[in-house]
PADOLO-447861 format. One record per residue (C-alpha): x, y, z; residue in three letters; residue number from 0. Coordinates in nm, 2 decimals. Example, Ala and Ser with C-alpha at 12.3 -4.5 7.8 and 13.67 -1.06 7.14 Angstrom:
% residues 2
((1.23, -0.45, 0.78), 'ALA', 0)
((1.37, -0.11, 0.71), 'SER', 1)
END
This chain:
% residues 227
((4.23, 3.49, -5.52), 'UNK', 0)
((4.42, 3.27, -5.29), 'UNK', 1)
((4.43, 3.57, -5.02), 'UNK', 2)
((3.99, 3.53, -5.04), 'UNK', 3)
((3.96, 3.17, -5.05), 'UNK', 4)
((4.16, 3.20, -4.69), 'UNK', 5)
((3.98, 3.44, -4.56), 'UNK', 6)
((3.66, 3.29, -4.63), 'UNK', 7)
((3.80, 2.96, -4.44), 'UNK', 8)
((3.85, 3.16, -4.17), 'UNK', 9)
((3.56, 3.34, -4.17), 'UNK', 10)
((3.40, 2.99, -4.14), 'UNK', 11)
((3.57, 2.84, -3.89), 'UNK', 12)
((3.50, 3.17, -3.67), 'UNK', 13)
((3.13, 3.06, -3.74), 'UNK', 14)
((3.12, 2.74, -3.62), 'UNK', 15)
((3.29, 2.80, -3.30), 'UNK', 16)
((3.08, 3.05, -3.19), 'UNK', 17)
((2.76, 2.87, -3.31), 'UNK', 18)
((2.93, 2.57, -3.07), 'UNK', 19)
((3.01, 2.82, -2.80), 'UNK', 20)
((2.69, 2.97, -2.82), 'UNK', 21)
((2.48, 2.64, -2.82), 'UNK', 22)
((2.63, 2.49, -2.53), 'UNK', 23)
((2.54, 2.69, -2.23), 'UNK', 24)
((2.20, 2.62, -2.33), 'UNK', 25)
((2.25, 2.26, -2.27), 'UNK', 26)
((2.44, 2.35, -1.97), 'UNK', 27)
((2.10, 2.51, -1.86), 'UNK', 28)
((1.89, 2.20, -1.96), 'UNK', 29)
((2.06, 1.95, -1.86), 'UNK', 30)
((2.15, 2.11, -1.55), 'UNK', 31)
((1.77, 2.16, -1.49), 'UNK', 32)
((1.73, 1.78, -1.54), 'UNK', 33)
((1.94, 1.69, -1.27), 'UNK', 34)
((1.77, 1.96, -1.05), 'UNK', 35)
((1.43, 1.80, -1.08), 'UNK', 36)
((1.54, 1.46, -1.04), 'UNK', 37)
((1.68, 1.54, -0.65), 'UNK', 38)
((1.41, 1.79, -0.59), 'UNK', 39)
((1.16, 1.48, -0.69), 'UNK', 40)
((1.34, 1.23, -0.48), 'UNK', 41)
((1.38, 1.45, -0.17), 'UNK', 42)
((1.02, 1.48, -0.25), 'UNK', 43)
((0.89, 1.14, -0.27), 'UNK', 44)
((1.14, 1.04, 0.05), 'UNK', 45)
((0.90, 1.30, 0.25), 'UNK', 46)
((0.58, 1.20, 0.08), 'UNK', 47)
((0.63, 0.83, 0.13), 'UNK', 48)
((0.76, 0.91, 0.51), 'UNK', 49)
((0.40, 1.05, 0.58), 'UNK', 50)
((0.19, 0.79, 0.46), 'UNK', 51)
((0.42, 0.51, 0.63), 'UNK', 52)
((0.36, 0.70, 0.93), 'UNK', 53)
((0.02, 0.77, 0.89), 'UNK', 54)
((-0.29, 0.56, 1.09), 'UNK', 55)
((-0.55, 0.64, 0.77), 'UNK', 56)
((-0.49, 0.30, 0.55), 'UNK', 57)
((-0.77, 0.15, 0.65), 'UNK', 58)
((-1.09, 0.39, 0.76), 'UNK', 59)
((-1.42, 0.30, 0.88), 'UNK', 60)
((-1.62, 0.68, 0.86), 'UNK', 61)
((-1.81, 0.79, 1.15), 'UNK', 62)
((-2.09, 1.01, 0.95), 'UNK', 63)
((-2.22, 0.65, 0.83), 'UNK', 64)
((-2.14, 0.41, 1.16), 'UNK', 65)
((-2.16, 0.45, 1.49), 'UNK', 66)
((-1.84, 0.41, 1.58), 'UNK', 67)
((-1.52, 0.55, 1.42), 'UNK', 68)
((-1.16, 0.37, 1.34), 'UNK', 69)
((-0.88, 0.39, 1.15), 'UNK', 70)
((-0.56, 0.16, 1.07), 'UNK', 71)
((-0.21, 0.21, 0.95), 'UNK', 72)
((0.12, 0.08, 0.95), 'UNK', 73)
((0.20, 0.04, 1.33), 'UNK', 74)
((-0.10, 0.32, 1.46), 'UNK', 75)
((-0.44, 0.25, 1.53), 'UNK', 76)
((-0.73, 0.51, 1.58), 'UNK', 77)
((-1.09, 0.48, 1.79), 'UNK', 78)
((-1.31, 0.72, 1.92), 'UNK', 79)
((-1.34, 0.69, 2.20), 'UNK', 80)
((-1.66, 0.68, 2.51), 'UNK', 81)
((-1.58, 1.08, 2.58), 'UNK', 82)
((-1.63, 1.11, 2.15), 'UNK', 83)
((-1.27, 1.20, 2.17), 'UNK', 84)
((-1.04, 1.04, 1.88), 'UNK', 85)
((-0.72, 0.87, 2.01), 'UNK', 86)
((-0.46, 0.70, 1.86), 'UNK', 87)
((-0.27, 0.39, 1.97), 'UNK', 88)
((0.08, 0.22, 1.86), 'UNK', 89)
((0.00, -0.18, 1.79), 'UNK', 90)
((0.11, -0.29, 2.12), 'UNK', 91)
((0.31, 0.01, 2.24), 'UNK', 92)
((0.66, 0.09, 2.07), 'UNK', 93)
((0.88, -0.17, 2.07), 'UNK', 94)
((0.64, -0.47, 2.02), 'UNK', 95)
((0.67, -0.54, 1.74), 'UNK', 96)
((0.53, -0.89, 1.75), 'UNK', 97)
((0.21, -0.76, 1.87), 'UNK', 98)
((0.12, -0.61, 1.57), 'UNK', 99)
((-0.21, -0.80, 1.48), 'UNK', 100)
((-0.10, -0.98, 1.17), 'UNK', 101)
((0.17, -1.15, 0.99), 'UNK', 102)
((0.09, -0.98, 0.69), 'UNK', 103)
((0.12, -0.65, 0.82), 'UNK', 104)
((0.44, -0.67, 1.00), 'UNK', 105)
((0.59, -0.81, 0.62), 'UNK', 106)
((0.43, -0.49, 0.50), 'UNK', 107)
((0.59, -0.28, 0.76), 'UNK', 108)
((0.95, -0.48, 0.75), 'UNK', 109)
((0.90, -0.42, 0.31), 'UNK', 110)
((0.76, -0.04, 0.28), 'UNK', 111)
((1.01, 0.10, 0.60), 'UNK', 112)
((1.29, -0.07, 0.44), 'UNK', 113)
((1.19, 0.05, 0.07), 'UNK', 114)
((1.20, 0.40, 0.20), 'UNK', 115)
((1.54, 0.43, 0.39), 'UNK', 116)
((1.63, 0.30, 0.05), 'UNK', 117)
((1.50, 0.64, -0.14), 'UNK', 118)
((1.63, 0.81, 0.17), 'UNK', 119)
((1.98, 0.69, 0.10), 'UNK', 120)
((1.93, 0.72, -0.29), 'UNK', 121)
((1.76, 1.10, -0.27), 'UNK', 122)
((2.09, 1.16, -0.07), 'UNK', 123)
((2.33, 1.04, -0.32), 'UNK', 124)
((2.15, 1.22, -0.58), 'UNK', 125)
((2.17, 1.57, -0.35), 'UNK', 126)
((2.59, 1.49, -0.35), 'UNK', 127)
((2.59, 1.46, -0.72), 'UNK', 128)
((2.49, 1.84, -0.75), 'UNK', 129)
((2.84, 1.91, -0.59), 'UNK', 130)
((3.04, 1.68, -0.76), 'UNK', 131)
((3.23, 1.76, -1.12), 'UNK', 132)
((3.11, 1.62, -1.43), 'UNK', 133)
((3.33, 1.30, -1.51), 'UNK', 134)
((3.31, 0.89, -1.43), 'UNK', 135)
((3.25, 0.92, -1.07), 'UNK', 136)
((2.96, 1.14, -1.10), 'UNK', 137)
((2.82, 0.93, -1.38), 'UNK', 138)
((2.89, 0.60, -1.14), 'UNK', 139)
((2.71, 0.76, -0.84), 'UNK', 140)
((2.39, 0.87, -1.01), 'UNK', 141)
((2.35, 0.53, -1.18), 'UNK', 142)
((2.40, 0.38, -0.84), 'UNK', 143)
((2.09, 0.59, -0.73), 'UNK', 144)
((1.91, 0.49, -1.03), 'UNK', 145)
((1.92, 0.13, -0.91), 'UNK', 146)
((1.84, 0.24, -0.59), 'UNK', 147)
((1.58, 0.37, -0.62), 'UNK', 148)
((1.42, 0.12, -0.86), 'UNK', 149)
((1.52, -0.17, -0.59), 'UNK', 150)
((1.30, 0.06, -0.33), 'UNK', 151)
((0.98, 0.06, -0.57), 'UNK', 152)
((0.98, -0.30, -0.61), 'UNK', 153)
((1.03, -0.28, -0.19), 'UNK', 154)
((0.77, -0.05, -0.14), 'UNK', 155)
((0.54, -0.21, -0.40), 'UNK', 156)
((0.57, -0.58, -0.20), 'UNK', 157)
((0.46, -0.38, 0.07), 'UNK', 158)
((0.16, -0.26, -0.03), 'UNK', 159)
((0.04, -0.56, -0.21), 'UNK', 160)
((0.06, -0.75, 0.12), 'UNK', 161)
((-0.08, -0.50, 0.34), 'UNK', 162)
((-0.44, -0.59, 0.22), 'UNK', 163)
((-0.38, -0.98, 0.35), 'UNK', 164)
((-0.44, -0.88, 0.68), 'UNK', 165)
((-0.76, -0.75, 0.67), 'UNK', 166)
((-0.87, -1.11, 0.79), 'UNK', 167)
((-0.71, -1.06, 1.12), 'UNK', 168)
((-0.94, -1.08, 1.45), 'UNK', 169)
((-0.88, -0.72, 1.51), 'UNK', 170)
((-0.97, -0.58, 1.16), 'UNK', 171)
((-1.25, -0.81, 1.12), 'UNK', 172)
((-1.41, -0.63, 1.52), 'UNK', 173)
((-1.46, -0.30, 1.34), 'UNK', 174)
((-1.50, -0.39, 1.03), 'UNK', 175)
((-1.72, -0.71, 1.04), 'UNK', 176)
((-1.69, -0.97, 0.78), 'UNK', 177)
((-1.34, -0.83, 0.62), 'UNK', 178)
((-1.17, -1.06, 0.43), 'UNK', 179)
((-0.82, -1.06, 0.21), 'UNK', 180)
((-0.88, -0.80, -0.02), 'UNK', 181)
((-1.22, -0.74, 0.09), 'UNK', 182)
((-1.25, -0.43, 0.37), 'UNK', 183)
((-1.60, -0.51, 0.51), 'UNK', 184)
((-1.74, -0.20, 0.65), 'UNK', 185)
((-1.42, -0.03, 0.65), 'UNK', 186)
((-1.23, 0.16, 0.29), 'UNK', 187)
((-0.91, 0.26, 0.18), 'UNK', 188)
((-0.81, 0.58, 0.33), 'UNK', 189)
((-0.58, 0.82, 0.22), 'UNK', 190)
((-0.30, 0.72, 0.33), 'UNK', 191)
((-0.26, 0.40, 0.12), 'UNK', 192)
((-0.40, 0.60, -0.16), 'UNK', 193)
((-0.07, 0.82, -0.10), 'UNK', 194)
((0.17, 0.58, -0.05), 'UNK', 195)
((0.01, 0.40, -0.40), 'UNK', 196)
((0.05, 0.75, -0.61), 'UNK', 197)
((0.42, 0.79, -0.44), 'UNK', 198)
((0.52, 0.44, -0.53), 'UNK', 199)
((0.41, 0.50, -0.89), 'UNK', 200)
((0.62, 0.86, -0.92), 'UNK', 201)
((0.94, 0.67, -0.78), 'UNK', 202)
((0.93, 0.46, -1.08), 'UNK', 203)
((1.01, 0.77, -1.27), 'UNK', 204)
((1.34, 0.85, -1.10), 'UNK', 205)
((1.56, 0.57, -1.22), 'UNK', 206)
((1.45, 0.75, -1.58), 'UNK', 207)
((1.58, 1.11, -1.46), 'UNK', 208)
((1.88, 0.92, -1.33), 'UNK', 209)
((2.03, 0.82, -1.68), 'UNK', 210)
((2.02, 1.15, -1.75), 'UNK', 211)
((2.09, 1.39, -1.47), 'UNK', 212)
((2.51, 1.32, -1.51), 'UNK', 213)
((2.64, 1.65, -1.60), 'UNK', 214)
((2.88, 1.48, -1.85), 'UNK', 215)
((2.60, 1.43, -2.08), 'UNK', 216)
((2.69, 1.83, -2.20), 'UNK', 217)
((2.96, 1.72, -2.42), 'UNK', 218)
((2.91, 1.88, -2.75), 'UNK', 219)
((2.72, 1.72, -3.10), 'UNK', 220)
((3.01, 1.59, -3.32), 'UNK', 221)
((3.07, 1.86, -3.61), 'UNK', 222)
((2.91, 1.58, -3.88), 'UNK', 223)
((2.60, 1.54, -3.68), 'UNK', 224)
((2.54, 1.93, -3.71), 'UNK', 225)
((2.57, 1.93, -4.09), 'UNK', 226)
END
């Protein structure tokens, strides 16, 4: 009787450590995954946000409708010009930075350029957590990129909320006639301000990856928690 009981025990115990054993290479897998989409993301939005910073299509006036064709960005400037040919002009040449045509723009540039070498340096910490083992440090880095990266969305935001103030400037309002704050005239929000809108707003779901991307969050369900 005795010799049964026993090896029903065992036979029991033998079940729940392979049901364990079994279970967690699967969360090895998802979690792993996790942590794989939240650098591919990042790396992502770092690129994404890089374009649009760099772009010259924030504010468009279209040609098909006017006579005349322009375009503004960050620190470029398009025209077409008297040949019909488009060309594209730094404010001021590179290096000027003080001859960029409004106060409110060079805050915006100062803001968004700054907000993105942040998610640079955060989508780079987030890569060396891949190569790190699970443990304190790893959990300590990827919550440092987590605040990171929610630091460079309020950045990036402040920098597109001012951007619009400068539509009142002497050189927006000479293409675009009676422009105001807020107000484009007969100009509209190109593409490029679109984009860096739609990255801002997907940066603000890194920080949420973050929390969970540590590999350490594998450690197995408590025994009492299964039954």
């Amino acid at each position: 009787m005795h010799s049964l009981l026993d090896r029903k025990k065992k036979e029991a115990g033998v079940g729940i450590d392979l049901s364990l054993s079994y279970s967690l290479p699967q969360a090895a897998r998802m979690f792993s995954c996790v942590g794989c989409f939240w650098v591919f993301l990042s790396s992502a939005l770092v690129a994404i946000c890089s374009f649009s910073f760099i772009s010259s299509a924030w504010i468009v006036k279209d040609h098909l409708k006017n006579k005349d064709s322009v375009s503004f960005g960050l620190l470029w400037h398009c025209s077409e010009s008297l040949d019909h040919m488009y060309r594209c002009y730094t404010f001021g040449g590179l290096g000027k930075f003080a001859e960029i045509p409004s106060s409110s723009w060079q805050t915006s540039v100062v803001l968004c350029s700054g907000g993105c070498a942040v998610l640079a340096v955060s989508s780079l910490l987030a890569i060396i957590t891949i190569f790190l083992p699970s443990g304190g440090c790893e959990r300590r880095i990827c919550t440092l990129a987590g605040y990171m990266q929610m630091t460079a969305v309020f950045i990036m935001g402040s920098g597109l909320l001012v951007y619009p103030f400068g539509l009142n400037s002497t050189l927006v309002r000479s293409f675009c006639g009676d422009s105001d704050i807020y107000y484009a005239g007969d100009c509209q929000i190109g593409w490029g301000y679109m984009l860096a809108i739609v990255a801002v707003m997907l940066t603000l779901f890194l920080p949420f990856f973050a929390k969970y991307a540590p590999k350490e969050h594998l450690s197995p369900t408590p025994l009492p928690t299964l039954l």
